[in-house]
C-alpha positions in Angstrom: 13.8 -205.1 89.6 11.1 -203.6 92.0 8.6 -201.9 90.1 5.2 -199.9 91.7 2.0 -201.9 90.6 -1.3 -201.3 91.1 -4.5 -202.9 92.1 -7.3 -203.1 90.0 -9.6 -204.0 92.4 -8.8 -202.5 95.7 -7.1 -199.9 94.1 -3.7 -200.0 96.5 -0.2 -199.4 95.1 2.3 -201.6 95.9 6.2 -202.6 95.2 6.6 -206.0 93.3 8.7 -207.3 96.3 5.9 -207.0 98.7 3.8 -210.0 96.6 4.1 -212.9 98.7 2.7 -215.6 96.0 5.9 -215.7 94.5 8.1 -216.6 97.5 7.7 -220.5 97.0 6.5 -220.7 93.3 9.5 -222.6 91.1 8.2 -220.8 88.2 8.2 -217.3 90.0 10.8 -216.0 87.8 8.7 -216.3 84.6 5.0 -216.3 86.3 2.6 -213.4 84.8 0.4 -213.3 87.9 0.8 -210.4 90.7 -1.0 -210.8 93.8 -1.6 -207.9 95.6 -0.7 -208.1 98.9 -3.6 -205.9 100.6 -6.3 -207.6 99.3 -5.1 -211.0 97.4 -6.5 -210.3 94.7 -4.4 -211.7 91.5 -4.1 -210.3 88.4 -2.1 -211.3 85.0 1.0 -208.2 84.1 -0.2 -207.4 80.4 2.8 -205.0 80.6 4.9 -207.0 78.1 2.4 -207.7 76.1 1.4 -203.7 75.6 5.0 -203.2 74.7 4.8 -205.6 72.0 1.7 -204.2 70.7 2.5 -200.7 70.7 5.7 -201.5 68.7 3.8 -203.0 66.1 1.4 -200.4 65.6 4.0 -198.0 65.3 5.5 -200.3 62.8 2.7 -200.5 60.9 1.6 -196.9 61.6 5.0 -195.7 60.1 4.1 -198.1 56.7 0.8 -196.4 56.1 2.2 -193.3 54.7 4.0 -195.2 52.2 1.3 -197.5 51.3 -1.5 -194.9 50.9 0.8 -192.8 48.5 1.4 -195.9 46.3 -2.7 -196.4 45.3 -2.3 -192.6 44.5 
């Protein structure tokens, strides 16, 4: 899966096969960390992790409703 990331601090976009820090990792399959290629900078994804919390607030935002008329 290639997918466009972006620097945050040069500010260059760049495909996820153009990293070269995860050419000779053993745990590159799994690893968080992107490097970016123009500057070397390395970051951690927090892409996951946004998924997971946006699916719990919308969880939780769809149980407010129900909650609020309840004390009523």
């Amino acid at each position: 899966m290639n997918r466009l990331l972006h620097c945050p601090l040069c500010q260059a976009d760049f495909a996820s096969s153009e990293m070269s820090c995860h050419t000779g990792c053993l745990i590159s399959q799994h690893c968080r960390v992107l490097c970016c290629p123009h500057c070397g900078y390395q970051f951690v994804d927090t892409t996951a992790m946004e998924h997971r919390l946006d699916r719990i607030r919308r969880w939780f935002g769809r149980r407010r409703p129900q909650e609020e008329s309840r004390s009523a």
